[in-house]
Backbone as a chain_set.jsonl record, in Angstrom:
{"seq": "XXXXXXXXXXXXXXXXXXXXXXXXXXXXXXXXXXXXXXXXXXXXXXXXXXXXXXXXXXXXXXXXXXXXXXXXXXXXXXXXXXXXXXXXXXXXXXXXXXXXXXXXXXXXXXXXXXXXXXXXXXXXXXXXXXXXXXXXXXXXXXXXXXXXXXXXXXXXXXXXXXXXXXXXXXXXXXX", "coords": {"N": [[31.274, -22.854, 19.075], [28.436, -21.148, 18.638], [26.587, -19.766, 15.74], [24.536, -17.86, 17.047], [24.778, -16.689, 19.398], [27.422, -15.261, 18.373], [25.737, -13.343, 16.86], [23.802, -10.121, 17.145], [20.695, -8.98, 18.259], [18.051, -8.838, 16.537], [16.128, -6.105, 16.386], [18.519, -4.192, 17.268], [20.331, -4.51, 14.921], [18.936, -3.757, 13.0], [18.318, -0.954, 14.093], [20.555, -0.285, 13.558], [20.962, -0.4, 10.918], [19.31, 1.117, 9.88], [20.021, 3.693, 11.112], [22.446, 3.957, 9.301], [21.348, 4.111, 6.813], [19.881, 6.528, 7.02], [22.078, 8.171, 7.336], [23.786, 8.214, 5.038], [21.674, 8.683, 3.195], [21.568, 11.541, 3.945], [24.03, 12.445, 3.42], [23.733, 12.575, 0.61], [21.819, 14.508, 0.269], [22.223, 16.531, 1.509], [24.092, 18.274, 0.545], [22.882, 17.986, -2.403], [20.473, 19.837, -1.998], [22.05, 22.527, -0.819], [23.043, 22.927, -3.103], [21.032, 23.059, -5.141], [19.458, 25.053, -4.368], [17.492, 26.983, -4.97], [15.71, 25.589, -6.116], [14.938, 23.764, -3.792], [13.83, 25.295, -2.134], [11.321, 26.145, -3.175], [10.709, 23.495, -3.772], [10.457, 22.795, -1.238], [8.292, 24.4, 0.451], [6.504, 23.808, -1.275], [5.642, 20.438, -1.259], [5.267, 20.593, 1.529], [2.659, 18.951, 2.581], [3.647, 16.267, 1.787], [5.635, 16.074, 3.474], [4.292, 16.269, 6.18], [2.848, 14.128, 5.848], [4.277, 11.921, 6.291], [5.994, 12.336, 8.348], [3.72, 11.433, 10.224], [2.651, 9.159, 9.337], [2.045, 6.197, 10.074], [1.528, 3.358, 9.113], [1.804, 0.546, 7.897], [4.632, 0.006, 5.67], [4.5, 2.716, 4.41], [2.142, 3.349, 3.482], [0.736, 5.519, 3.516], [2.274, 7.894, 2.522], [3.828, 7.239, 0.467], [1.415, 7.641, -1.118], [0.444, 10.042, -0.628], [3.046, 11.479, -1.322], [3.723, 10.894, -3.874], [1.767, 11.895, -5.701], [1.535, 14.511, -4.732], [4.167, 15.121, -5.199], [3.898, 15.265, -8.124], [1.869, 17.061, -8.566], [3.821, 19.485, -7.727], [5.743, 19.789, -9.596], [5.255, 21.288, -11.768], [5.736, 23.969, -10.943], [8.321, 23.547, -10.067], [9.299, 23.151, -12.863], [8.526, 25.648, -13.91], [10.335, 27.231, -12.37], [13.148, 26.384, -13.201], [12.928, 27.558, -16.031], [12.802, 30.571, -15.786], [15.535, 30.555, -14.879], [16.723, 29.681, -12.533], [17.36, 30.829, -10.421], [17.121, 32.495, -6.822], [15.73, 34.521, -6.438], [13.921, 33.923, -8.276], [12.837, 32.044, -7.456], [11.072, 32.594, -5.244], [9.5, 34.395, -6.395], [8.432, 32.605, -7.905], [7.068, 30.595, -5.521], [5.23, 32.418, -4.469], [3.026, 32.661, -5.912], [-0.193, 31.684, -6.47], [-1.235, 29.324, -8.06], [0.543, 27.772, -8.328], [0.713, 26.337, -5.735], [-1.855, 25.965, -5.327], [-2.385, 24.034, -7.259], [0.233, 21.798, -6.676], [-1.068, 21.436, -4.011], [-3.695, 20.481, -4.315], [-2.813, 18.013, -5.639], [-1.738, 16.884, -3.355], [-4.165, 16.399, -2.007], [-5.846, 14.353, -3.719], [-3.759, 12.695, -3.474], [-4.777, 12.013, -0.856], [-6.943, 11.235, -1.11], [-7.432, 8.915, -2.768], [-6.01, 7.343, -1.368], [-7.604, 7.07, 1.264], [-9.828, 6.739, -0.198], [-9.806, 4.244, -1.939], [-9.646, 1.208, -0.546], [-12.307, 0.403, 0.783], [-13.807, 1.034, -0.979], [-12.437, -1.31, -2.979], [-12.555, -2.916, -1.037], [-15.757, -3.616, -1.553], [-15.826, -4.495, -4.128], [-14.378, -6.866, -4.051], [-15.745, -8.365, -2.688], [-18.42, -8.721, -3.383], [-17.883, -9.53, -5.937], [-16.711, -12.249, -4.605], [-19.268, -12.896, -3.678], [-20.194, -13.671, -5.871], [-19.199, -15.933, -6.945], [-19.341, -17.546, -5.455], [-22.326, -18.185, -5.461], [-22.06, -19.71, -8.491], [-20.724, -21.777, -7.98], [-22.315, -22.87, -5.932], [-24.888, -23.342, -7.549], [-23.708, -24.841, -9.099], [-22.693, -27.3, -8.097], [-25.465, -27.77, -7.157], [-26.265, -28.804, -9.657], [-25.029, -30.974, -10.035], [-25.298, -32.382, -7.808], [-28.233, -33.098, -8.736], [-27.818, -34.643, -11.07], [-26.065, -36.848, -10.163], [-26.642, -37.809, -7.674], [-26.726, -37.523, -4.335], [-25.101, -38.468, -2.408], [-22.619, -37.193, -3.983], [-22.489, -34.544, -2.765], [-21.739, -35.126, -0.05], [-23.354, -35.709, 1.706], [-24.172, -38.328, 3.814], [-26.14, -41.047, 3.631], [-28.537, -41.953, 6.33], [-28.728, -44.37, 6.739], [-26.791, -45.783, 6.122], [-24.919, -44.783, 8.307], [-26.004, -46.226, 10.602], [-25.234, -49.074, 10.909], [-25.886, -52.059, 11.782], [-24.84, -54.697, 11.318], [-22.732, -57.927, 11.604], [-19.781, -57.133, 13.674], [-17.049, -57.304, 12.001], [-13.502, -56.827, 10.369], [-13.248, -56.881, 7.607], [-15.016, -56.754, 6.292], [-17.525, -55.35, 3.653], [-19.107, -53.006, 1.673]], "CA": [[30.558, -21.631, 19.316], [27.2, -21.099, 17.509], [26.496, -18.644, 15.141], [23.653, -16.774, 17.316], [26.01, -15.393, 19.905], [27.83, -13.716, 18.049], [24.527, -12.039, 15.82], [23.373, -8.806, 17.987], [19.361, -8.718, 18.544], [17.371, -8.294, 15.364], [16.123, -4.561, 16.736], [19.707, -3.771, 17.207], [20.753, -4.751, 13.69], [17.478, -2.946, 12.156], [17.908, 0.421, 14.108], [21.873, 0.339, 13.127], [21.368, -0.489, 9.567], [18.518, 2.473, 9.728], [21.114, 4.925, 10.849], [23.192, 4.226, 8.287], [20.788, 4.491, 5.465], [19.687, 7.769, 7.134], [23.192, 8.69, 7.191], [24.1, 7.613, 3.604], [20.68, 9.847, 2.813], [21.48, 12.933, 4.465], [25.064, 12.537, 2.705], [23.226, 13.037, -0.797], [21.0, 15.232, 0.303], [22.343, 17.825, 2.284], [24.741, 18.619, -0.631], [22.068, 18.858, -2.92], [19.899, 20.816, -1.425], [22.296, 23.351, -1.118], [23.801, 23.287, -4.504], [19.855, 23.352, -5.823], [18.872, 26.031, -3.341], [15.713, 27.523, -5.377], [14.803, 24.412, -6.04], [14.529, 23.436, -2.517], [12.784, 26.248, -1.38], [9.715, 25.877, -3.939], [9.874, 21.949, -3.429], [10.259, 22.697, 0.622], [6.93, 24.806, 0.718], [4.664, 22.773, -1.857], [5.932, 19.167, -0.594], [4.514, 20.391, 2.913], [1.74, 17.792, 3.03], [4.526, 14.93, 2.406], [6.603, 16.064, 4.975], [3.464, 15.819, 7.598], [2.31, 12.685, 6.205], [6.093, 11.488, 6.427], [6.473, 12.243, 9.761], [2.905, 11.069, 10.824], [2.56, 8.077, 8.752], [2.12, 4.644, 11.249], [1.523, 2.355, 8.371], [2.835, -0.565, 7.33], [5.103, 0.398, 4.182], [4.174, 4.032, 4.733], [1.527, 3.897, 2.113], [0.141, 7.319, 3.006], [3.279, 8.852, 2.799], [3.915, 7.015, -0.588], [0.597, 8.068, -2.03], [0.153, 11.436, -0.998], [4.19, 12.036, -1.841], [3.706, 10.739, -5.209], [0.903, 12.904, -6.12], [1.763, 16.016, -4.152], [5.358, 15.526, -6.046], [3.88, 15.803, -9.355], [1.72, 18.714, -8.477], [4.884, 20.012, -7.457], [6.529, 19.508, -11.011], [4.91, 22.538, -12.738], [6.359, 25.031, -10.027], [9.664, 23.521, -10.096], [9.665, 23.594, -14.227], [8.476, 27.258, -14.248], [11.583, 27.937, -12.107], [13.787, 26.526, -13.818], [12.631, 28.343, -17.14], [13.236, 31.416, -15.543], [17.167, 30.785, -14.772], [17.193, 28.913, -11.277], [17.554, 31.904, -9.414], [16.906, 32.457, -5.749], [14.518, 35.563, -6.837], [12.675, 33.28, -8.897], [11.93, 30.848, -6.713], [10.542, 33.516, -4.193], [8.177, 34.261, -7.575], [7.439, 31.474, -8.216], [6.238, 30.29, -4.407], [4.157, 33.745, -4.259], [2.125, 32.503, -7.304], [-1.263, 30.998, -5.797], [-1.689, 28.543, -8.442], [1.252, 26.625, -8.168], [0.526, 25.775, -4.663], [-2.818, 25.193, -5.69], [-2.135, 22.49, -8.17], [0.263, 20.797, -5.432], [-2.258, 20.785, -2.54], [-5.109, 19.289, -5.095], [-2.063, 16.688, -6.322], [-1.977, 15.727, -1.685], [-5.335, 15.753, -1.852], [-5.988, 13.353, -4.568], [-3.445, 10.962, -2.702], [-5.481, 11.513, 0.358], [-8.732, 10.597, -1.217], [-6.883, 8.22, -3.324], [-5.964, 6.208, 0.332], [-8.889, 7.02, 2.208], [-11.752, 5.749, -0.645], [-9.701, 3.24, -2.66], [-9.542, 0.593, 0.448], [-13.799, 0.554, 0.862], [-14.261, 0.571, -2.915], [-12.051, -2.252, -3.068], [-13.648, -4.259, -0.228], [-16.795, -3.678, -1.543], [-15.978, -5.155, -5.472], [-14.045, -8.259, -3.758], [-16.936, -8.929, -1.573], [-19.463, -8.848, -4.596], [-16.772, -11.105, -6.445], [-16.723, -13.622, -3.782], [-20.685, -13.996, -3.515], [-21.239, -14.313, -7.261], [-18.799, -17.251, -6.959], [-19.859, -18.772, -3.904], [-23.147, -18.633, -6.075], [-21.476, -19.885, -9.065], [-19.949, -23.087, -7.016], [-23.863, -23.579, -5.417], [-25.538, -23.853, -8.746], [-22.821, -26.034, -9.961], [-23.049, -28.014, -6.874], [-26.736, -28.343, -7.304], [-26.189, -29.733, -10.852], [-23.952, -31.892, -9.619], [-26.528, -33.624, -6.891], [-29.196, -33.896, -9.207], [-27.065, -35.38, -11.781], [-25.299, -38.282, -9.292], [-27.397, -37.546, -6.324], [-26.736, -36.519, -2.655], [-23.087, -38.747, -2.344], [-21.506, -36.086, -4.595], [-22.373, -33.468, -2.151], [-20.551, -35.864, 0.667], [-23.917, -35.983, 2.669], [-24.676, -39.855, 3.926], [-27.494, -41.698, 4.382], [-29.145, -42.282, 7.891], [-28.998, -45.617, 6.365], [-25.378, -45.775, 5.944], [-24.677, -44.81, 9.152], [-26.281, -47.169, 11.252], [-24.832, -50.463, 10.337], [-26.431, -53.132, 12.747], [-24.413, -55.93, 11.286], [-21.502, -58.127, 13.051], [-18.275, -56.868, 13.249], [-15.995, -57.894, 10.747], [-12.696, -55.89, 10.095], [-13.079, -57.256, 6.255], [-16.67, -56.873, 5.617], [-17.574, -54.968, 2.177], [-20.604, -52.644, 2.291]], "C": [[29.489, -21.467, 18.243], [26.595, -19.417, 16.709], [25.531, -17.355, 16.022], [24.014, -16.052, 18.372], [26.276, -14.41, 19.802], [27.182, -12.392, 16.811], [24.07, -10.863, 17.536], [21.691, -8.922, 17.742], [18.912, -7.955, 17.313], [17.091, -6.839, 15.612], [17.109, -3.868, 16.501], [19.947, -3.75, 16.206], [19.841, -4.212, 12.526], [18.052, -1.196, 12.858], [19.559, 0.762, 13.432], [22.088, 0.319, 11.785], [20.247, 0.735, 9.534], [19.505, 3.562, 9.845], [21.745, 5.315, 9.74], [22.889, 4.513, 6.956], [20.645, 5.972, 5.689], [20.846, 8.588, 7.199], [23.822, 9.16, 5.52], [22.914, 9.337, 2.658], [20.95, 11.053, 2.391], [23.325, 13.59, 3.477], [25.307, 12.851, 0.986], [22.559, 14.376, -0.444], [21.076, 16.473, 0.514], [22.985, 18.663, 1.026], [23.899, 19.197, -1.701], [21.147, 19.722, -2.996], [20.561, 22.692, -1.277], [22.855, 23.943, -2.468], [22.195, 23.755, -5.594], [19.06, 24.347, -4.982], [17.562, 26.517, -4.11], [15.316, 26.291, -5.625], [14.275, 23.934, -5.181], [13.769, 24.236, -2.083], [11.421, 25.954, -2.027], [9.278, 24.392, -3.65], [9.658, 22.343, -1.462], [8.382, 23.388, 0.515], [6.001, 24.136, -0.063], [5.176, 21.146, -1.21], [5.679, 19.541, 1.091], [3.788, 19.268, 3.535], [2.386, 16.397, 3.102], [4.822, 14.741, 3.304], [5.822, 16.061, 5.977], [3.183, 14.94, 7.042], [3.462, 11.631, 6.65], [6.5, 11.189, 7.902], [5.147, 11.93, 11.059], [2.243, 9.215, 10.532], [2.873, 6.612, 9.615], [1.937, 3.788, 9.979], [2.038, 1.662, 7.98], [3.16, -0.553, 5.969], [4.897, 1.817, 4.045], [3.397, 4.377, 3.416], [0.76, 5.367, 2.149], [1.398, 8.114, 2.38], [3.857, 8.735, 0.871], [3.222, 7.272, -1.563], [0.498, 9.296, -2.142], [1.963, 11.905, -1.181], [3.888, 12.107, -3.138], [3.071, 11.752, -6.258], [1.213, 14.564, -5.936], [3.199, 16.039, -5.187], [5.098, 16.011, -7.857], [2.951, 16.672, -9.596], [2.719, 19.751, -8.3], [5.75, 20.79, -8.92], [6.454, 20.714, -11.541], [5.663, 23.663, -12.167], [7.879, 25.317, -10.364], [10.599, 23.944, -12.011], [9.93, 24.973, -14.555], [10.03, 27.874, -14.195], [12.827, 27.838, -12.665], [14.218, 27.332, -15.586], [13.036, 29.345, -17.203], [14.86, 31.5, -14.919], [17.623, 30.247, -13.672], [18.158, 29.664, -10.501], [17.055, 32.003, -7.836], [15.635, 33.357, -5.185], [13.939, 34.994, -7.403], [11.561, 32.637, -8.532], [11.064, 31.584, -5.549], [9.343, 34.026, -5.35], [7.379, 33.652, -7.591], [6.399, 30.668, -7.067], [5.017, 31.061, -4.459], [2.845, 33.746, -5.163], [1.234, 31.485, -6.539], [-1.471, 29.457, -6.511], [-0.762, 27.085, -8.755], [1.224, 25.866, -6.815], [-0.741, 25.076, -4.436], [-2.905, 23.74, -6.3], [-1.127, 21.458, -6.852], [-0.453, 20.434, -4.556], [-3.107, 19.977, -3.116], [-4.108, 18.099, -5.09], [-2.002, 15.688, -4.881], [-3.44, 15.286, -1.524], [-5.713, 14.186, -1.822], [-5.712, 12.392, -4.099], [-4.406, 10.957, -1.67], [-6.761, 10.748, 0.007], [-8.43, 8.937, -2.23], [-6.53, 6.672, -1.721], [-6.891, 5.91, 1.067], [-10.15, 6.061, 1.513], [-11.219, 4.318, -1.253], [-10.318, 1.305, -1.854], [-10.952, 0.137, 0.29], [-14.338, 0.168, -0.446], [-13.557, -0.53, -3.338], [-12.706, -3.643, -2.593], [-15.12, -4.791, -0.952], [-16.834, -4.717, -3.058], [-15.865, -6.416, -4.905], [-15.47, -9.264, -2.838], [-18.249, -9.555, -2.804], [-18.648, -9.94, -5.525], [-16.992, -12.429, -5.936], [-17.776, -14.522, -3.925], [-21.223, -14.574, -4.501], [-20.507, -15.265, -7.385], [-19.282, -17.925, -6.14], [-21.388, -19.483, -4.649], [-23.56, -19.478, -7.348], [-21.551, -21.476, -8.874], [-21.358, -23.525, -6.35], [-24.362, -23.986, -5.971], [-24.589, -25.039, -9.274], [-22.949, -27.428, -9.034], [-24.583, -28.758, -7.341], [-26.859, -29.296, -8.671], [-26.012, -31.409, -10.813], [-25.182, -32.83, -8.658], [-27.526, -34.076, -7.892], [-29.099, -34.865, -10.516], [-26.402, -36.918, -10.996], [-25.62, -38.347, -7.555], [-26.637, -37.286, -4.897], [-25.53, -36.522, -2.074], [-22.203, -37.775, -2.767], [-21.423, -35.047, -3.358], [-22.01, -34.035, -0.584], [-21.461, -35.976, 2.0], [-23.995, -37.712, 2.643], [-25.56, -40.235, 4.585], [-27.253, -42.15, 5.435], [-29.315, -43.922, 7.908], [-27.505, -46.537, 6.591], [-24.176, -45.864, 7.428], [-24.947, -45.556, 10.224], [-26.459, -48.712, 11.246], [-25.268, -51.316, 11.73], [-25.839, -54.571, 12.584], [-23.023, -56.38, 12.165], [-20.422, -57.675, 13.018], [-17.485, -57.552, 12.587], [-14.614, -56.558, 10.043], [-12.354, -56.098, 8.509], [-14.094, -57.359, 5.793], [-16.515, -55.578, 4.24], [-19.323, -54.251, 2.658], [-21.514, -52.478, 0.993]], "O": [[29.74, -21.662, 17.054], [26.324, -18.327, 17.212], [25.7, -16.16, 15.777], [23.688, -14.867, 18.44], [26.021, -13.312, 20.295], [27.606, -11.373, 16.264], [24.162, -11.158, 18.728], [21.536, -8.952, 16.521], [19.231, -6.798, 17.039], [17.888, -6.131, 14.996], [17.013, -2.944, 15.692], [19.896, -2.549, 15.939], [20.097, -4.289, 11.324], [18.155, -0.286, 12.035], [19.798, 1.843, 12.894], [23.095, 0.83, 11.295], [20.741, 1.554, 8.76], [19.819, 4.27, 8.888], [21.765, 6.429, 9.218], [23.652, 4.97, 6.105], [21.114, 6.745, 4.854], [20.645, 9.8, 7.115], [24.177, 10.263, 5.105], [23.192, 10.343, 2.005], [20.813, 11.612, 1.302], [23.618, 14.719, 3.085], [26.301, 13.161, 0.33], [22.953, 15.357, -1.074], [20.393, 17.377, 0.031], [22.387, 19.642, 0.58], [23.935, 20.382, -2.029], [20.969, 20.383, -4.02], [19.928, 23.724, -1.499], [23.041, 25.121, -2.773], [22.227, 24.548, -6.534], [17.835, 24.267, -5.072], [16.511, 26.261, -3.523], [14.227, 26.036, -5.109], [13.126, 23.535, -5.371], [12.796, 23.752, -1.505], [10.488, 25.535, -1.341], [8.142, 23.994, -3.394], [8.701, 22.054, -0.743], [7.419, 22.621, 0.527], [4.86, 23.883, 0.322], [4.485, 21.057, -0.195], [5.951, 18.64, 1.885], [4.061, 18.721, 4.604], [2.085, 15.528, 3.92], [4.619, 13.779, 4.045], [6.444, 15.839, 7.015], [3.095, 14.162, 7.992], [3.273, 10.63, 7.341], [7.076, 10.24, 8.433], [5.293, 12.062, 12.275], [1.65, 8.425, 11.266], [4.001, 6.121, 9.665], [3.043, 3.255, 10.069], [3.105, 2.044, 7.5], [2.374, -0.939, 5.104], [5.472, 2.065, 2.985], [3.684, 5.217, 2.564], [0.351, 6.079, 1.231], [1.132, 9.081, 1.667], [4.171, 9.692, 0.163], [3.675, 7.284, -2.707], [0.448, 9.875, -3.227], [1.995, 13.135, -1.128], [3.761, 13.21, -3.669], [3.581, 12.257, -7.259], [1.138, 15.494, -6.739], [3.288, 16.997, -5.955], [5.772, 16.749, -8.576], [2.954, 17.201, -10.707], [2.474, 20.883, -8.716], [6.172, 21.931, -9.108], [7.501, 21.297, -11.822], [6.274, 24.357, -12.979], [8.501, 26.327, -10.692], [11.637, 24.518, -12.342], [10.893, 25.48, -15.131], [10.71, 28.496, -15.012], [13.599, 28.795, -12.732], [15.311, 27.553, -16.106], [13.652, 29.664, -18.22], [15.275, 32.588, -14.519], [18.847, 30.197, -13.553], [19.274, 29.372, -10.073], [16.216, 31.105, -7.766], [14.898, 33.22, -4.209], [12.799, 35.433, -7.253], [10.364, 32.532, -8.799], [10.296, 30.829, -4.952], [8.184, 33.964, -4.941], [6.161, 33.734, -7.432], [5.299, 30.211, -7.377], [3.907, 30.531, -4.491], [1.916, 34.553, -5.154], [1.77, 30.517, -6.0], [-1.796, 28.497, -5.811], [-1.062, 25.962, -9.159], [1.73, 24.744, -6.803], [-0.923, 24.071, -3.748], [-3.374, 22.686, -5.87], [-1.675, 20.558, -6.217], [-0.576, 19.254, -4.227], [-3.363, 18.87, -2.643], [-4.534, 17.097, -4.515], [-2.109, 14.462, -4.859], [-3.856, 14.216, -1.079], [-5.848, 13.311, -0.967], [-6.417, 11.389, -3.986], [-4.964, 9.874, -1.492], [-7.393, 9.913, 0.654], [-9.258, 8.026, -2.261], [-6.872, 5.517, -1.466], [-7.122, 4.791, 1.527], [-10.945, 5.249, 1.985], [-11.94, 3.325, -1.159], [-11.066, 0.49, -2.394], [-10.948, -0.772, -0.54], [-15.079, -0.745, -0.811], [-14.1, -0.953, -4.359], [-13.107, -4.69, -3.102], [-15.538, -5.949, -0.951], [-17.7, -5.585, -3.163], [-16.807, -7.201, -5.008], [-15.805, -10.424, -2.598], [-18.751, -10.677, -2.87], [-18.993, -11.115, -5.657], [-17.34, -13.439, -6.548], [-17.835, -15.737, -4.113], [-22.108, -15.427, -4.551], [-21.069, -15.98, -8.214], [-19.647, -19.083, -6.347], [-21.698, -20.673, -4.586], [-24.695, -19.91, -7.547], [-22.289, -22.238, -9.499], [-21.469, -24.748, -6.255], [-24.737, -25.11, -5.635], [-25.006, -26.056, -9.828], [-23.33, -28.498, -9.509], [-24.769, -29.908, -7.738], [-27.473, -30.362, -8.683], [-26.519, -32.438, -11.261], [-25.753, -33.85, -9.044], [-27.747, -35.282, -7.998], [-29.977, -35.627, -10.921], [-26.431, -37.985, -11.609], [-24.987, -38.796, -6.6], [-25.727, -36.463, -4.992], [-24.903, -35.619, -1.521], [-21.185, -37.473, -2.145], [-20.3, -34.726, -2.971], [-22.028, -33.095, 0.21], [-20.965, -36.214, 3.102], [-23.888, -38.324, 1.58], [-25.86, -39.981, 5.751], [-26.189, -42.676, 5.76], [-29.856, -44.589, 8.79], [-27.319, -47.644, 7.097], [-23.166, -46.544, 7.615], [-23.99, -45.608, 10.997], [-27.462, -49.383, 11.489], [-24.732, -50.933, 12.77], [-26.12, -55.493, 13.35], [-22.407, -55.715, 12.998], [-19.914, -57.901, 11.919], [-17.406, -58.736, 12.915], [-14.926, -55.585, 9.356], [-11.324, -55.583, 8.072], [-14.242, -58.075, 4.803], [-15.441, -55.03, 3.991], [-20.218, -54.623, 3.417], [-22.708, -52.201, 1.108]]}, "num_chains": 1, "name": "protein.A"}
């Protein structure tokens, strides 16, 4: 009997090991969430923009979701510090949301990732591209050295001379 039998369909074995991470997850999570209740509430309303890029995110590796989390989480940070300063109360955190400038500083921190995803990509292309041609130009000049130093053979063209051998066949001739 051969091992691929008894394996279950890669898909199958991907969406059931997904469950179980999302299971495993929700088994940390749920717990703390309620045991950190003001905390959750201030991260639930400024971590907004994660949670739509999170759940909109098609990319391969979910790099939006990874950039604008990252950022939006440590705009986040200041909110969540405040609250805890003040005693990690349930009234605090209802303070502390109501305060314009902590939501401010998170939304700039999704921004940032957004513009951070959107321009990096373009500004990237554009260096590697400029990279490439000053080598390609690099490798031409050197090239050219190179021919007029040991002439035209180096550069692996052959004479019209070379090519049209008119002599007799011989499978041991010498040219």
């Amino acid at each position: 009997m051969s091992q691929d039998t008894d394996q279950s369909p890669a898909g199958a074995d991907q969406k059931s090991r997904s469950i179980w991470q999302w299971m495993a997850l929700a088994a940390f999570i749920v717990p703390m969430a309620v045991f950190l209740l003001p905390t959750t509430v201030v991260a639930g309303f400024l971590l907004l923009p994660t949670i739509v890029a999170l759940m909109t995110d098609k990319t391969p590796g979910h790099s939006v979701t990874v950039t604008v989390g990252l950022l939006n989480g440590v705009g986040t940070l200041p909110a969540v510090i405040h609250l805890w300063s003040l005693g990690h109360h349930f009234s605090q955190a209802l303070m502390t949301v109501a305060q314009p400038i902590y939501w401010l500083i998170a939304y700039t921190g999704a921004a940032v990732g957004w513009g951070i995803f959107l321009g990096l990509p373009p500004l990237l292309r554009r260096y590697y591209q400029v990279a490439t041609d000053t080598r390609i130009k690099q490798l031409q000049k050197r090239q050219e050295e190179l021919r007029d130093l040991w002439g035209d053979e180096v550069a692996g063209e052959e004479h019209e001379a070379d090519t049209t051998d008119d002599s007799a066949p011989n499978a041991f001739s010498t040219r």
